[in-house]
C-alpha positions as CSV (number, residue, x, y, z in Angstrom):
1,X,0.0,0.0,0.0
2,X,1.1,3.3,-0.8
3,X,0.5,6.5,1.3
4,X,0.8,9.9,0.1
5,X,1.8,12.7,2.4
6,X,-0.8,15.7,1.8
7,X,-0.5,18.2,4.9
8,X,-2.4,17.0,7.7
9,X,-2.9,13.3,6.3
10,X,-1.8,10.3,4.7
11,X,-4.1,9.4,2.2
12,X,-4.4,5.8,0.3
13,X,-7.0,4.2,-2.0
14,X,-8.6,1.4,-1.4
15,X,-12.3,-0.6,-1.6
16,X,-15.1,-1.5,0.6
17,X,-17.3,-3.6,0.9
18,X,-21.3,-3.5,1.3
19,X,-23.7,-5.7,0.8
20,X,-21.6,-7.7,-2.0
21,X,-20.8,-4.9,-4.4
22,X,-17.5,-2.5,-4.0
23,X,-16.8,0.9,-3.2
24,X,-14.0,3.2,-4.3
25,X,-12.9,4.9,-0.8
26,X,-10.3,7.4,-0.3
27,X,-8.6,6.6,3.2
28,X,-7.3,9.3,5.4
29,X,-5.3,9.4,8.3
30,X,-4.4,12.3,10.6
31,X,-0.7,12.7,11.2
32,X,0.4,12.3,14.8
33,X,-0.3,12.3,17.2
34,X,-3.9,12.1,16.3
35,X,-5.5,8.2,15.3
36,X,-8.3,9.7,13.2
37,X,-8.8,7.2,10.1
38,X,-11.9,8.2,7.8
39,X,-12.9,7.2,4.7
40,X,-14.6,8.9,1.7
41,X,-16.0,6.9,-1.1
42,X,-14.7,8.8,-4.5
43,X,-17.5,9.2,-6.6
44,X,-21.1,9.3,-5.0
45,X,-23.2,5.9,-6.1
46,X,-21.0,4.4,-8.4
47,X,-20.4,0.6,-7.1
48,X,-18.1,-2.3,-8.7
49,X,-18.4,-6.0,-9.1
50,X,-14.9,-6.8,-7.7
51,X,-12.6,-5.1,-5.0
52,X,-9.9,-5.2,-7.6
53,X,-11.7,-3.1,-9.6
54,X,-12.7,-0.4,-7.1
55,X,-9.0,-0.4,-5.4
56,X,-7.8,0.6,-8.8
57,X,-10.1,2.9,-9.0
58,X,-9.7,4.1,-5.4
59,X,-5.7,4.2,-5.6
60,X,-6.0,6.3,-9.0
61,X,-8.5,8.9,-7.4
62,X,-6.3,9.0,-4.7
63,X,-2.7,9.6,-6.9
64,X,-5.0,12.4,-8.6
65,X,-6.0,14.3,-5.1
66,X,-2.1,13.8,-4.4
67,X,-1.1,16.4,-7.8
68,X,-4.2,18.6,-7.1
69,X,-2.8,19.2,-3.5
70,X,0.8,19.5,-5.0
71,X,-0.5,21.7,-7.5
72,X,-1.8,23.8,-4.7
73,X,-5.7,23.8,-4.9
74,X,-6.0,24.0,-1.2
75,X,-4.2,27.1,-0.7
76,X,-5.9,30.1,-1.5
């Protein structure tokens, strides 16, 4: 698994499971010393058949919110 460093969190892609279809989630974790691990799926009500399919999907949303926040679109 790869994390990326963006400010206050570590950020990975990755996919969960409901109810036997796959979700695409972004996973965040707070840098220490906090434990705060969220997760927020990356596009609103689309599912997938396999996990393999929404981890791709997950890690690739995540390498993209990686350049946006090295491009600097959360500085204003």
């Amino acid at each position: 698994m790869t994390e990326f460093d963006i400010g206050e969190f570590f950020i990975h892609g990755d996919a969960r499971e409901v109810d036997g279809e796959f979700q695409a989630v972004i996973v965040m974790r707070a840098k220490p010393p906090l434990n705060t691990v969220t997760t927020h799926q990356v596009e609103k009500d689309r599912w997938f058949k396999t996990a393999d399919a929404a981890a791709m999907a997950a890690k690739e949303a995540a390498k993209d919110l990686k350049a946006a926040v090295d491009s600097g679109a959360l500085t204003s």
